[in-house]
Backbone as a ProteinNet text record, in pm:
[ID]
protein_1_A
[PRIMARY]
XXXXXXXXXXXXXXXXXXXXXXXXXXXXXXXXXXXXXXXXXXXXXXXXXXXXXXXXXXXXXXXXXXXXXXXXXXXXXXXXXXXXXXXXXXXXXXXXXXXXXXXXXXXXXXXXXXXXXXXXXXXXXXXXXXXXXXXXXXXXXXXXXXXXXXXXXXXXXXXXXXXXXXXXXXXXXXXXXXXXXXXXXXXXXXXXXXXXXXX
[TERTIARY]
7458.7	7361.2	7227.9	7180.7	7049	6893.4	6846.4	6722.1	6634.8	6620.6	6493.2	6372	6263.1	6166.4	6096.5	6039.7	5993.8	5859.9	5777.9	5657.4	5573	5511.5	5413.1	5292.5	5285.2	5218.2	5075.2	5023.9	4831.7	4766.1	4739.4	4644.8	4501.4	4453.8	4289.6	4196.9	4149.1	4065.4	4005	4000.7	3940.1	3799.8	3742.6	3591.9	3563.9	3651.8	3612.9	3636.6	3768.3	3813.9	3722.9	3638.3	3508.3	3410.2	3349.4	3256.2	3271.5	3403.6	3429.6	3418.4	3483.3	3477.2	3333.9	3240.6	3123.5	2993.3	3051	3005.7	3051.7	3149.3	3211.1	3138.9	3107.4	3088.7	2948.2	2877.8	2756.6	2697.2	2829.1	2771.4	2799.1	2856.1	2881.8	2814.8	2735.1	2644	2541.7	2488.3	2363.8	2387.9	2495.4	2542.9	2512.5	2556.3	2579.7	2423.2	2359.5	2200.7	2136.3	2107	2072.6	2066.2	2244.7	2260.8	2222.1	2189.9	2153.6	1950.7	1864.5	1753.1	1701	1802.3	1791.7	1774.6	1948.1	1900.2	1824.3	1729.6	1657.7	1513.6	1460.8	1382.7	1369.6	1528.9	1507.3	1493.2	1566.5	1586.5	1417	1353.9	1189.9	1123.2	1146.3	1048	1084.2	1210.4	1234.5	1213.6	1198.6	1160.9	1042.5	936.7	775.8	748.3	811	786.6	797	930.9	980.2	895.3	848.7	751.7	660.4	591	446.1	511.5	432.6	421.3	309.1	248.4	99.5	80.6	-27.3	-39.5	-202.8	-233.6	-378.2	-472.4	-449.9	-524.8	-562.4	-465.1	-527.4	-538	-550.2	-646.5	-516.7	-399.8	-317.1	-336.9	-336.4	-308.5	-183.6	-122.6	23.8	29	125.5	182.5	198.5	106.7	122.2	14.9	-55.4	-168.5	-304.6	-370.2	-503.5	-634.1	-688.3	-813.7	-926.2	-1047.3	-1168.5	-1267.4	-1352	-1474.1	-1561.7	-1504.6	-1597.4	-1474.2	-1370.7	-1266.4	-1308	-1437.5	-1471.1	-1404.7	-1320	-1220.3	-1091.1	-1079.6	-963.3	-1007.1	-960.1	-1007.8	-1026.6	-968.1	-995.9	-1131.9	-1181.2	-1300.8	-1391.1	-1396.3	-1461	-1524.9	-1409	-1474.7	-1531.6	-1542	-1625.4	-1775.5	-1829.2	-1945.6	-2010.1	-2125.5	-2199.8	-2285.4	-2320.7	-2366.1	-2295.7	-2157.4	-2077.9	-2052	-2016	-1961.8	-2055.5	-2184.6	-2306.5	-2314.1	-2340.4	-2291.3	-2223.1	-2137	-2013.7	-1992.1	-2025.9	-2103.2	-2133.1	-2282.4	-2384.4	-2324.1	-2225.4	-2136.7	-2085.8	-1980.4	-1906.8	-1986.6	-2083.6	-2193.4	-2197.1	-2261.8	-2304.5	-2168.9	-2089.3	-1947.6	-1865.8	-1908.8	-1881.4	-1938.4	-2045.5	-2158.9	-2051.1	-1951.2	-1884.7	-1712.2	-1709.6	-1588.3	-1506.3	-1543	-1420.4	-1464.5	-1316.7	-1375.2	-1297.6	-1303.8	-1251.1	-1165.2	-1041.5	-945.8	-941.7	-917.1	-908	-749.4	-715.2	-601.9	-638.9	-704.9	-696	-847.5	-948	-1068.2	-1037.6	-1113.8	-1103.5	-936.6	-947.3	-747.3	-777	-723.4	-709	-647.4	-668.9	-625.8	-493.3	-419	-277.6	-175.8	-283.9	-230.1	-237.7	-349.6	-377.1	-243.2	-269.3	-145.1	-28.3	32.9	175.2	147	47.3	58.2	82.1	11.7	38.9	191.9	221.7	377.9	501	392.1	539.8	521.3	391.5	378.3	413.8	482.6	533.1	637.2	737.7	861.3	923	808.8	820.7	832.1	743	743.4	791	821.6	933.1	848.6	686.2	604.6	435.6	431.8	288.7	221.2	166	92.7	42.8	177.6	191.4	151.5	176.5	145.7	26.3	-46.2	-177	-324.4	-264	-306.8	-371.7	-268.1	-306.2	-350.4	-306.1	-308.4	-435	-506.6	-561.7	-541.5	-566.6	-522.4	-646.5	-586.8	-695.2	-808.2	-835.2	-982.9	-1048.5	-1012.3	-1087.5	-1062.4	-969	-981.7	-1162	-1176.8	-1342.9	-1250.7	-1143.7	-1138.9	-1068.7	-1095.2	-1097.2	-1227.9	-1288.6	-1485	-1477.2	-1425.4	-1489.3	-1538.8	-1592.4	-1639.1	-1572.3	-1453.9	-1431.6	-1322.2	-1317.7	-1256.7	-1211.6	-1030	-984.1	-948.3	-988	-998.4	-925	-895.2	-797	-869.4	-884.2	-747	-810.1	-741.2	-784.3	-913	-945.2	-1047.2	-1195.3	-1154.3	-1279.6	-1276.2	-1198.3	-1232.2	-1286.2	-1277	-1324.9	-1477.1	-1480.9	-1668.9	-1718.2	-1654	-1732.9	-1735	-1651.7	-1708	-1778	-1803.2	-1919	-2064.7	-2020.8	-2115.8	-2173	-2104.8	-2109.5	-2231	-2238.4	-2363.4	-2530.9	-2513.9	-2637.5	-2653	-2552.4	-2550.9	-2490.7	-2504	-2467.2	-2312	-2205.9	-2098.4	-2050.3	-1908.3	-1880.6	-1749.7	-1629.6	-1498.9	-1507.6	-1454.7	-1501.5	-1362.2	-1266.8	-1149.7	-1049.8	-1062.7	-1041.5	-872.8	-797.8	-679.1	-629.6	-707.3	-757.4	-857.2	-804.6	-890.8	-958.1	-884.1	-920.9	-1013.1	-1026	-1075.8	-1230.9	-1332.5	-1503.7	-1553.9	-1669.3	-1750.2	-1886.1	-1970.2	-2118.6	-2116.5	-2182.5	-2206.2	-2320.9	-2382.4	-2550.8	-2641.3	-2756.6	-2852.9	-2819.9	-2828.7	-2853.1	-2988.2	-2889.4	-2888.2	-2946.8	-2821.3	-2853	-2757.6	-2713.3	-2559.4	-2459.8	-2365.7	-2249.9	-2193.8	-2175.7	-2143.5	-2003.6	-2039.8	-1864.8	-1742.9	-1616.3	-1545.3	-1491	-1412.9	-1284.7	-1208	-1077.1	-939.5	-863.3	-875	-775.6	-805	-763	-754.4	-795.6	-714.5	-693.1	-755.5	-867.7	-976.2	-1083.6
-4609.1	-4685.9	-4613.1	-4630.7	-4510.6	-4618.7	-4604.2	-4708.5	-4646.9	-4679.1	-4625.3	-4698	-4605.7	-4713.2	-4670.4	-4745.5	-4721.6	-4758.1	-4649.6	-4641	-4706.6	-4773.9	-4821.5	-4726.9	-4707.4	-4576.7	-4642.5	-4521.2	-4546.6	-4611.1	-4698.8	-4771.9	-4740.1	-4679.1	-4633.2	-4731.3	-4837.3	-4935.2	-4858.8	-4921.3	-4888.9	-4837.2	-4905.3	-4879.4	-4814	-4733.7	-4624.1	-4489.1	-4533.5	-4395.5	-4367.6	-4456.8	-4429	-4338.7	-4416.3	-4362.6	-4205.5	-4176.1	-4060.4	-3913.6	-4001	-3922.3	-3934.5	-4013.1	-3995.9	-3867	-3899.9	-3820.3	-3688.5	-3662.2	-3548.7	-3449.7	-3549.7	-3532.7	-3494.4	-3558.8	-3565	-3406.9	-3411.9	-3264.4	-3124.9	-3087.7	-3046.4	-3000.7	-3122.8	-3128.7	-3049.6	-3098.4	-3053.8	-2925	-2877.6	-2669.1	-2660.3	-2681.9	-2651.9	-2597.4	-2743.6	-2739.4	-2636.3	-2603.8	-2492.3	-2373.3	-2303.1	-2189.1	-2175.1	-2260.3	-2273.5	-2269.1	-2324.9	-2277.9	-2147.4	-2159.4	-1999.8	-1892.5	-1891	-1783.7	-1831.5	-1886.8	-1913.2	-1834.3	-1876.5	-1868	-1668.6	-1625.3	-1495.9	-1398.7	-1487	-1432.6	-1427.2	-1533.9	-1545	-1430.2	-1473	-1342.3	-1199.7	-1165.1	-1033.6	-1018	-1081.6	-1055.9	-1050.1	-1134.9	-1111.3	-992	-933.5	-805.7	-717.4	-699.5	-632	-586.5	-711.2	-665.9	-656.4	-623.1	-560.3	-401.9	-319.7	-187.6	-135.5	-128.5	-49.8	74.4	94.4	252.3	305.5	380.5	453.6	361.7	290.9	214	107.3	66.3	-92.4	-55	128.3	150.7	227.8	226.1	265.8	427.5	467.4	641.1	643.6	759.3	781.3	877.4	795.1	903.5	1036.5	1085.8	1220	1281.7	1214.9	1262.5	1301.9	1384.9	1405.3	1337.4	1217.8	1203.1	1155.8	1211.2	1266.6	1203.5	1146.1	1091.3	1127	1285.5	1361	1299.2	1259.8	1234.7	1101.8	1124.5	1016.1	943.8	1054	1042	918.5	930.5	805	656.5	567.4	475.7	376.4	460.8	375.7	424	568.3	563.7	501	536.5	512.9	385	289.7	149	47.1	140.5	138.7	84.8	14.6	-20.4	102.8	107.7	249.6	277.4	167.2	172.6	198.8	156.1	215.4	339.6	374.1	507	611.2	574.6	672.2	698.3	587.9	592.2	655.7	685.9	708	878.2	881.6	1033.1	1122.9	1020.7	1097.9	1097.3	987.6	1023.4	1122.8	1164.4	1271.6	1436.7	1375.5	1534.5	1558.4	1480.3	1514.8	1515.7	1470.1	1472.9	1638.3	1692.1	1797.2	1918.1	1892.1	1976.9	1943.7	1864.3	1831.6	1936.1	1943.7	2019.4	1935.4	1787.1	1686.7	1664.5	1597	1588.4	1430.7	1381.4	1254.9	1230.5	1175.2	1144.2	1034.7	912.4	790.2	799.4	722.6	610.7	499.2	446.8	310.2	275.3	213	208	65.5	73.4	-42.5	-67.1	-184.2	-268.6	-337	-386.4	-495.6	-601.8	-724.7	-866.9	-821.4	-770.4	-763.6	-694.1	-561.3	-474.1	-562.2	-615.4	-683.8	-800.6	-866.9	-951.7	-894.3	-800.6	-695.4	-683.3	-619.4	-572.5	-683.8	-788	-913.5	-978.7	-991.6	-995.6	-933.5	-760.9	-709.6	-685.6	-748.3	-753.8	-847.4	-981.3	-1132.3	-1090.4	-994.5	-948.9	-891.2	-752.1	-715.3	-765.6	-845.1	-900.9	-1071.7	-1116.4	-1208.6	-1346.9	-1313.4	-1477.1	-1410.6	-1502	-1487.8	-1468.2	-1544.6	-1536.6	-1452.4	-1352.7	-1216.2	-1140.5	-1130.2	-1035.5	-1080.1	-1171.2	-1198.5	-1084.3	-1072.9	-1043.5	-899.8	-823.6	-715.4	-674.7	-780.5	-777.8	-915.1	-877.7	-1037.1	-1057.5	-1222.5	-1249.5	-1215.5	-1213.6	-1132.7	-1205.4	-1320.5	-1400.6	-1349.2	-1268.2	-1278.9	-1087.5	-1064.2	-899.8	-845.1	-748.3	-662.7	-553.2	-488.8	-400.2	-419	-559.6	-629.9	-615.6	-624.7	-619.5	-501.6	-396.3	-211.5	-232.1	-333	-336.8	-288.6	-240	-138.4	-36.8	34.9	208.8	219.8	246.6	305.5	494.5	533	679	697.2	820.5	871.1	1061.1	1122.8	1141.4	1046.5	1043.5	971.4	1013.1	1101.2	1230.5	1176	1156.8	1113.9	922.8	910.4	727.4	714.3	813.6	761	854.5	899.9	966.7	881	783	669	560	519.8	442.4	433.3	552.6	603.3	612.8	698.5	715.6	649.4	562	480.3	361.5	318.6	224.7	305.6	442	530.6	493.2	474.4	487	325.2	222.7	99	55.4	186	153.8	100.7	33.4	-29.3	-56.8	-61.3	-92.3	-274.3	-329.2	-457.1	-568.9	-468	-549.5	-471.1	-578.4	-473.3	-402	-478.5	-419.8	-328.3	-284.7	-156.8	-24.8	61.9	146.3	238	204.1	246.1	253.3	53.2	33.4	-21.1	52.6	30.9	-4.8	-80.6	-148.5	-116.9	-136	-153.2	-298.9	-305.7	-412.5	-436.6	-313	-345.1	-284.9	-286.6	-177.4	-62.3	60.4	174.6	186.8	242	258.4	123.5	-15.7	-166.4	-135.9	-244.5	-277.1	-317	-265.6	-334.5	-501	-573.3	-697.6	-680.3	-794.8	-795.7	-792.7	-733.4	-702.3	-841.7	-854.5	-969.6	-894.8	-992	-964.3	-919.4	-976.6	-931.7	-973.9	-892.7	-991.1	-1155.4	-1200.8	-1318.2	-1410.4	-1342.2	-1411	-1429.7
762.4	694.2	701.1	603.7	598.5	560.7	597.9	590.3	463.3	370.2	250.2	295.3	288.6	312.5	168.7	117.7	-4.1	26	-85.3	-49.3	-173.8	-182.6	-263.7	-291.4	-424.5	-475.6	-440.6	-427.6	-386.8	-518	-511.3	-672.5	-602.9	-694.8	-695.7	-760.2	-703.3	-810.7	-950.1	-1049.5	-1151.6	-1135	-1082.9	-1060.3	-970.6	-890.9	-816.4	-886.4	-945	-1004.8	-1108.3	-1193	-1242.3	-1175	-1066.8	-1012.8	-984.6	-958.7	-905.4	-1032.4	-1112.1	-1263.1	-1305.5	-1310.6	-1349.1	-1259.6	-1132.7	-1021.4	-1053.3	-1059.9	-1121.7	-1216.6	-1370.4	-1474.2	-1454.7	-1388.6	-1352.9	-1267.8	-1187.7	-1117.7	-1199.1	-1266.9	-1369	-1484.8	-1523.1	-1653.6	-1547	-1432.8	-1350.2	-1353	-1287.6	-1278.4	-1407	-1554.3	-1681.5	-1728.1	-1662.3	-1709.4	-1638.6	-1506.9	-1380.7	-1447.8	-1530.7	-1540.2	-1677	-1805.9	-1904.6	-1891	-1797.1	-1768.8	-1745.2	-1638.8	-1583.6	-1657.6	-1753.5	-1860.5	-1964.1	-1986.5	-2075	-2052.6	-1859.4	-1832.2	-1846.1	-1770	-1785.5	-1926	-2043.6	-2154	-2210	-2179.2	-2210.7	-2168.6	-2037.3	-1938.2	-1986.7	-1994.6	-2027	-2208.8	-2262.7	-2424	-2395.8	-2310.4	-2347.9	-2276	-2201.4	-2136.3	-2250.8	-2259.6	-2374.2	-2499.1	-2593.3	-2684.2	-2680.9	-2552.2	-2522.2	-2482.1	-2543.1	-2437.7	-2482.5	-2382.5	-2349.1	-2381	-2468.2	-2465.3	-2476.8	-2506.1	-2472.5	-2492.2	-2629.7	-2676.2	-2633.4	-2536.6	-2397.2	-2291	-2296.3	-2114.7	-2051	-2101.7	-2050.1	-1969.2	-1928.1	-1865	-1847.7	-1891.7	-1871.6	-1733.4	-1640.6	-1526.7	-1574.9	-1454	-1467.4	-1541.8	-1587.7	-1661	-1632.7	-1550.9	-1522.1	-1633.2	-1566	-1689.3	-1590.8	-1618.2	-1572.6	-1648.3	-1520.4	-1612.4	-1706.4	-1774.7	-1901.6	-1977.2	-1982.3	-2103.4	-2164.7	-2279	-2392	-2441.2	-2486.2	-2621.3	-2590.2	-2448.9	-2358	-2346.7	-2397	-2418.9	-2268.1	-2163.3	-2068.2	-2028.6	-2053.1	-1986.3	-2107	-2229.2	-2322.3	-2338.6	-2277.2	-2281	-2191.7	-2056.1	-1966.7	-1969.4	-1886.7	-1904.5	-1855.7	-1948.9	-1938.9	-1805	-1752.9	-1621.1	-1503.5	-1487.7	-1423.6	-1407.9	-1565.3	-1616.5	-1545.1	-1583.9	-1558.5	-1395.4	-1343.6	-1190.8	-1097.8	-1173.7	-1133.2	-1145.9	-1268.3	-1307	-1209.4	-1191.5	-1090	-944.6	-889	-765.4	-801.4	-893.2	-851.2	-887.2	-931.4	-936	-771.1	-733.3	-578.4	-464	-524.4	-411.6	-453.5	-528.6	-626.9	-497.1	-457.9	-352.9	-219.3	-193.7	-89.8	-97.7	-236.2	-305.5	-364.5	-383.4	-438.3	-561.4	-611.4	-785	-809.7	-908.3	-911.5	-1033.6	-1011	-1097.2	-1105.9	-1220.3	-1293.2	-1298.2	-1184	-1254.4	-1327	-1308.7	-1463.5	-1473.1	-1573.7	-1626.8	-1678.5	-1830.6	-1891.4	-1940.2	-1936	-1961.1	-2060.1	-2148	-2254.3	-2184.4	-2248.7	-2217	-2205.9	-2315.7	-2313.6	-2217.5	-2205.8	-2044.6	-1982.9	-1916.6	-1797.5	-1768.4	-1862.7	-1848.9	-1824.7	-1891.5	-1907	-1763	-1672.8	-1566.2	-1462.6	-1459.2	-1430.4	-1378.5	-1546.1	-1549.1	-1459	-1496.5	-1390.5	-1206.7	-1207.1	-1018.2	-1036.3	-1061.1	-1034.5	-1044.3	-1162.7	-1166.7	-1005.6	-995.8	-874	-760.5	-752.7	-603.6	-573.7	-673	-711.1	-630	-740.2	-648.1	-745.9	-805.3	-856.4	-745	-643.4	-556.1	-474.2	-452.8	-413.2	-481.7	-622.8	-773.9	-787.9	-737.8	-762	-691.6	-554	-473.9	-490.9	-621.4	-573.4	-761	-834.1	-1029.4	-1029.1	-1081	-1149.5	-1266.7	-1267.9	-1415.1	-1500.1	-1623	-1751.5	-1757.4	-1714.2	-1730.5	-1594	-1515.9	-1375.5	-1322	-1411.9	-1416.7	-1444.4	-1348.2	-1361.5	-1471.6	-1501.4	-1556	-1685.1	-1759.6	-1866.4	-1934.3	-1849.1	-1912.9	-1898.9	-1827.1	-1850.3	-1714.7	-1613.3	-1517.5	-1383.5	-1408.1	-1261.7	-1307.3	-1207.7	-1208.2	-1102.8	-1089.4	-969.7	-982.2	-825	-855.2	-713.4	-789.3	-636.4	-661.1	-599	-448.5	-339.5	-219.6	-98.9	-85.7	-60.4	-47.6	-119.6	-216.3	-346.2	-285.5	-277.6	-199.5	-130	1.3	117.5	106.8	0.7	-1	-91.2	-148	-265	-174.1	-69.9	55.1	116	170.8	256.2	152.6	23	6.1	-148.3	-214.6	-321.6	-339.9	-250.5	-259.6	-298.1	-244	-265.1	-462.3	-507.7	-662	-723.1	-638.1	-681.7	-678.5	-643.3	-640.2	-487	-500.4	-407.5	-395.1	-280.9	-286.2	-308	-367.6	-360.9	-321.8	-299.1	-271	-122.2	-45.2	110.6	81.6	36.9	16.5	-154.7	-187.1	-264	-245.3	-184.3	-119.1	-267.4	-377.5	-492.7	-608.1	-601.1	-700.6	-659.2	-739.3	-742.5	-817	-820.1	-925.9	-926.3	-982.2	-900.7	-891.5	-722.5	-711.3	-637.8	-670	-547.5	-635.2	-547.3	-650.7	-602	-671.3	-636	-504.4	-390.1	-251.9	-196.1	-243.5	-143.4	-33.6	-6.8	53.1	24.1	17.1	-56.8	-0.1	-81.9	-69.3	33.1	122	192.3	78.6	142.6	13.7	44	-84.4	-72.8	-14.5	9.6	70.7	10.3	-148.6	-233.1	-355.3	-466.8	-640.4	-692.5	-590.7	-590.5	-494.4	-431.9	-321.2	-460.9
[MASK]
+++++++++++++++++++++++++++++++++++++++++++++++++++++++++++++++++++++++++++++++++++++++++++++++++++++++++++++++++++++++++++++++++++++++++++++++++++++++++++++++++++++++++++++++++++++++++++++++++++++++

């Protein structure tokens, strides 16, 4: 004799087996929506990158390119405020008597560089706040107005540090050993610097 025990199938109330399917449905649509933002947000970002590219004409200098505060004809020095420009001049006349000479990485920017550049330190460093620090935005950029000039070699920096305020110039941002403005009178004191772009 063999005993069957028979089992009574599991009944799932109606209204759970809802809930569960809606919950379901629900988590689902949420992933659907997430990965549908996402590429939206990236497809945006990378098209407005995309149809900007910078060239001489918004301040650009191309890597690799030597340009010198006699180069008129370059629209980053060209659109320089002339008081700077001139300034700046007469520093590297007299740093010249030291043996250094001064090279321009970037001058005046256009709204549109500025921003482009903007864009890709937030790309880079994956946080406006960070990309702020070291890019400003185009309403608060000095080298939107023509109002500042970064110069390298190291060499030529650290004699426009020392010796830049004699001619009104000044480092004005502590974590840019590069970039100068005038910001005093010719031979004041230079204003405490900011911290950064974004101070």
């Amino acid at each position: 004799m063999h005993n069957h025990v028979v089992h009574a199938p599991l009944v799932t109330p109606p209204s759970h087996l809802r809930r569960l399917t809606l919950l379901a449905l629900g988590v689902c649509i949420a992933a659907l929506l997430a990965a549908l933002v996402t590429m939206l947000v990236h497809t945006t970002f990378a098209s407005a990158i995309a149809t900007f590219a910078p060239t001489a004409d918004h301040g650009l200098l191309a890597d690799g390119s030597t340009v010198t505060l006699a180069d008129d004809e370059v629209p980053a020095i060209a659109k320089l405020d002339r008081a700077l420009l001139d300034a700046m001049r007469q520093a590297e006349m007299d740093a010249a008597s030291d043996g250094l000479a001064f090279e321009v990485t970037s001058g005046w920017r256009s709204t549109e560089y500025q921003q482009w550049l903007l864009d890709d330190a937030v790309e880079q460093y994956a946080s406006e706040a960070v990309a702020r620090q070291f890019v400003a935005t185009p309403d608060r950029s000095r080298h939107v107005t023509g109002d500042a000039i970064d110069i390298v070699p190291i060499d030529a920096q650290l004699w426009l540090i020392e010796h830049g305020a004699r001619y009104g110039i000044c480092q004005t941002y502590a974590n840019e050993r590069w970039h100068f403005e005038l910001a005093t009178q010719p031979g004041g004191v230079c204003p405490e610097m900011k911290m950064d772009a974004a101070s």
